[in-house]
PLY file of the C-alpha trace (Angstrom):
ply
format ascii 1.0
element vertex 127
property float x
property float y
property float z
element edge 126
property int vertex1
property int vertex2
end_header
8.02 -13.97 -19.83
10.06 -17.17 -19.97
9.66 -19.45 -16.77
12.14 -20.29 -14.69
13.96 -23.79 -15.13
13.89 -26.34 -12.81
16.67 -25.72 -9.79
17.38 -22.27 -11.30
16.99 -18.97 -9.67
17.85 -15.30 -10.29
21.73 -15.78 -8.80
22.35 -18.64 -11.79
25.50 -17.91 -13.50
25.97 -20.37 -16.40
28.35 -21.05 -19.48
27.98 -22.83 -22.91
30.49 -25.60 -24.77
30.75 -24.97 -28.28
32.49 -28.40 -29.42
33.91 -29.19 -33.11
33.19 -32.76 -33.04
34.69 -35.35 -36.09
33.03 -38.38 -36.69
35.36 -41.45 -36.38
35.11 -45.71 -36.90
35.28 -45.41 -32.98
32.69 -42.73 -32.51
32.63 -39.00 -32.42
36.00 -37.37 -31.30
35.97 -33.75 -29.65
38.46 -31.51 -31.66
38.14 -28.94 -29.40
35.96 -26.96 -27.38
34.97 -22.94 -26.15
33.11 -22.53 -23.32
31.82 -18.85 -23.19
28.68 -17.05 -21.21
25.15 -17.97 -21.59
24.72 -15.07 -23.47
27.14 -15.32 -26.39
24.45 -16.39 -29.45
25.28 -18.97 -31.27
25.66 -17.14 -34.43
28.86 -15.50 -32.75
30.87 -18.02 -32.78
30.56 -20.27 -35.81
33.65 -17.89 -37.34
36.21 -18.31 -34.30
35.17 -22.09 -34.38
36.47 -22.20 -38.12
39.71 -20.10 -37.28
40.67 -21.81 -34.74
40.41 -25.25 -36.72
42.52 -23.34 -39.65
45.31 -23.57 -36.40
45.08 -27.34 -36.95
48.10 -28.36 -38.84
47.45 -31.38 -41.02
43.57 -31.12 -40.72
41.47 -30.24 -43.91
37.76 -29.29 -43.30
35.75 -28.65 -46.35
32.13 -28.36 -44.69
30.87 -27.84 -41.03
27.36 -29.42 -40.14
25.49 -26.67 -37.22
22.50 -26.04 -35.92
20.28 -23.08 -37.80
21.31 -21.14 -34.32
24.88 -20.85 -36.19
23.83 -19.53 -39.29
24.54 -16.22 -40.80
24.75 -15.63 -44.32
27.58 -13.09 -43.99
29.48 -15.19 -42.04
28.53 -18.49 -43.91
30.17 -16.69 -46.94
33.25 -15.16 -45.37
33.68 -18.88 -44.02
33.03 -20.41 -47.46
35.70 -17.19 -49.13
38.15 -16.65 -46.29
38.44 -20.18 -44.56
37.30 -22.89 -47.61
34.97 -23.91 -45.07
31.09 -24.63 -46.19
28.82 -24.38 -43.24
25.89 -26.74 -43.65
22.88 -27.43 -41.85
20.74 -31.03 -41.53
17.16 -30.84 -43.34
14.59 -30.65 -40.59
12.38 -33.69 -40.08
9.13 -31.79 -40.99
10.74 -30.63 -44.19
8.59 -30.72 -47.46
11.18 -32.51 -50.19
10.85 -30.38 -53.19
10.21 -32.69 -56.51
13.02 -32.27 -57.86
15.48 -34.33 -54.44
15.37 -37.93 -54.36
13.72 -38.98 -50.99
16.53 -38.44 -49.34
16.42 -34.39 -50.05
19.44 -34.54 -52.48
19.12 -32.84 -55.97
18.05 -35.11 -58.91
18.03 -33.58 -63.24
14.72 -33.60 -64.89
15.56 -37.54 -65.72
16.26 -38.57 -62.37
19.47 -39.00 -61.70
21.57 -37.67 -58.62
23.08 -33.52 -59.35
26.93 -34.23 -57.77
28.79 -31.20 -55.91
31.96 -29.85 -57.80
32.34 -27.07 -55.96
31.82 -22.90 -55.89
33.03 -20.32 -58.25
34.22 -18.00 -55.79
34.17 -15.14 -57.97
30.25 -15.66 -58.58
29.36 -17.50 -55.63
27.73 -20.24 -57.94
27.94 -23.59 -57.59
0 1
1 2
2 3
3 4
4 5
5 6
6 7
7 8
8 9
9 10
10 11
11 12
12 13
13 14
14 15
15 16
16 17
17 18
18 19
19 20
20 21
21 22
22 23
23 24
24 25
25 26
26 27
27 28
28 29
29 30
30 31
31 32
32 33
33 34
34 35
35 36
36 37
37 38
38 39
39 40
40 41
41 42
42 43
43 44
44 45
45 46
46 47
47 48
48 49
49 50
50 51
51 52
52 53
53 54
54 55
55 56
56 57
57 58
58 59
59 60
60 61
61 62
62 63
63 64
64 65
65 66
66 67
67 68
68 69
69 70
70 71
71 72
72 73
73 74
74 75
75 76
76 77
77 78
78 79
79 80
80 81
81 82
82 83
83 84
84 85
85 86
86 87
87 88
88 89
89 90
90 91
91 92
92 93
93 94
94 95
95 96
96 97
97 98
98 99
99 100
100 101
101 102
102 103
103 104
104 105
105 106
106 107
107 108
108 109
109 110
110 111
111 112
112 113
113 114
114 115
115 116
116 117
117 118
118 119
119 120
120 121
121 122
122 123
123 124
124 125
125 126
């Protein structure tokens, strides 16, 4: 049984903001934002979030950085098929570098030197 949060009793009615933010020289700039129920999972979402950037005339998005609570691999594909849109997620902390990433967790060849993203065969779903 979870415990109750501080100031919150049985008659709380709440909402979450689902932002796309963009990164600018000033700081980060909201695109947009839902707000929806407390009850709406994460994982529910990530797909209107990318069709309603699509309705952004002028803007290009090639990859969206979430949370693991967005992640869905059917959805992650129909966003990488559908929408161009790769949906990536920042390596945890606690994360255990294979040998083959640089320090940094990106992929190196056998000789050491940095593997560079072209891009994914849609028809195979290779990169």
């Amino acid at each position: 049984m979870q415990r109750p949060k501080v100031n919150q009793n049985k008659f709380f009615i709440g909402y979450r903001k689902h932002s796309i933010v963009c990164p600018s020289t000033k700081g980060p700039v909201v695109l947009f934002s839902i707000i929806l129920p407390t009850n709406t999972a994460d994982v529910k979402v990530m797909l209107p979030l990318i069709e309603m950037i699509q309705k952004i005339d002028g803007l290009k998005v090639e990859y969206l950085a979430t949370d693991l609570g967005y992640f869905d691999t059917n959805d992650q594909r129909e966003s990488l098929m559908t929408h161009d849109v790769a949906v990536v997620t920042e390596i945890k902390k606690n994360a255990v570098i294979p040998q083959h990433c640089d320090s940094n967790g990106k992929l190196e060849c056998k000789k050491g030197h940095p593997l560079v993203f072209v891009g994914i065969d849609k028809d195979t779903s290779e990169v």
